[in-house]
N, C-alpha and C positions, 0 to 999 in steps of 0.2 A: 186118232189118225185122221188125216186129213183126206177127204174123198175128191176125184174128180168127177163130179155130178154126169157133165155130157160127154167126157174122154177127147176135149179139144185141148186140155194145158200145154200138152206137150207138142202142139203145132203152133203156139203163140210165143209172142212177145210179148214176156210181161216188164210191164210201167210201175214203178212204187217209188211211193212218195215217201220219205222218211221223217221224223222228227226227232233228232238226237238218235236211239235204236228203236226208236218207235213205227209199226208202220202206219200213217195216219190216212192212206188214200192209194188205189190200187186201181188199173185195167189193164187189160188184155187186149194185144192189137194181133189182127189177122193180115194174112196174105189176100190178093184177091184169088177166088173159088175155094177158102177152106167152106166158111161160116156161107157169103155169097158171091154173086160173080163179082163182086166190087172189093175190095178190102173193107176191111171194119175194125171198130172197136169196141169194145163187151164189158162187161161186168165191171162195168165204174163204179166206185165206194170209194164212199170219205167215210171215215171213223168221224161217229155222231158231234164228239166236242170241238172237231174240226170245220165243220158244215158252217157257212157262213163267213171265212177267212178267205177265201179264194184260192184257196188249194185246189178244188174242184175244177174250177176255171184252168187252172195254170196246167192241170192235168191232162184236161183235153187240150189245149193249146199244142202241147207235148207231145201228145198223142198222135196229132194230125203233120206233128213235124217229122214226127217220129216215119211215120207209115210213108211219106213223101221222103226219105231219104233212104227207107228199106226196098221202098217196094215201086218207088217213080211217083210223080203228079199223077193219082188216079184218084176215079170217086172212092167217097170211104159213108158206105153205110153202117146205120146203127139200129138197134130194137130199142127205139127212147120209152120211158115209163111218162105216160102223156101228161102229167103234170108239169115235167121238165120240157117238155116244147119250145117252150121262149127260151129257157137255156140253151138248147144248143142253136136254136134260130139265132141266137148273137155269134156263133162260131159260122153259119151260115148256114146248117144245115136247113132244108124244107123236110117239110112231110110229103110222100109218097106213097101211104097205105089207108087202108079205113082203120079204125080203132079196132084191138085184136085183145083177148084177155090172157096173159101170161102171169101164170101162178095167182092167180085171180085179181090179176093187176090191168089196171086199161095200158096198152103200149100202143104206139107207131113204130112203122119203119119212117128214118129219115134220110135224105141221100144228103152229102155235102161235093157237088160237082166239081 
């Protein structure tokens, strides 16, 4: 069975990427004030043998298009895993937080204005 960790699935919009009936790449896009007062997007995953095709890329692309035709031109923050920094800094996102530890991982918040 498949668990909803924080109980937000069923306030989002979910994003999946397929490959054939495969799902290779998945996030979650919020309204703005579910997640914060901005809209956002969560729990971005590529399926590992996908990672380096640009699916990833194309996902958030999608995402941010997505959220601009649900929800209007607003900011859209994220909780980035600070490794990935320069990633979404090419989408345009900045940082906005100090470094914070989620699941024992270093993260930022990023805003994309």
């Amino acid at each position: 069975m498949v668990t909803d960790v924080d109980d937000n699935d069923q306030k989002a919009w979910h994003l999946c990427a397929w490959r054939d009936e495969e799902l290779v790449a998945y996030s979650r896009l919020f309204a703005p004030g579910i997640i914060y007062r901005e809209a956002s997007i969560g729990r971005v995953v590529t399926r590992k043998d996908f990672r380096g095709s640009g699916i990833g890329k194309e996902l958030i692309k999608r995402g941010i298009i997505a959220i601009y035709q649900l929800f209007g031109k607003t900011p859209v923050k994220i909780g980035a895993q600070l490794y990935l920094k320069k990633f979404y800094e090419e989408f345009g996102f900045s940082q906005n937080s100090g470094i914070y530890l989620e699941d024992r991982i270093e993260h930022i918040k990023m805003i994309l204005s």
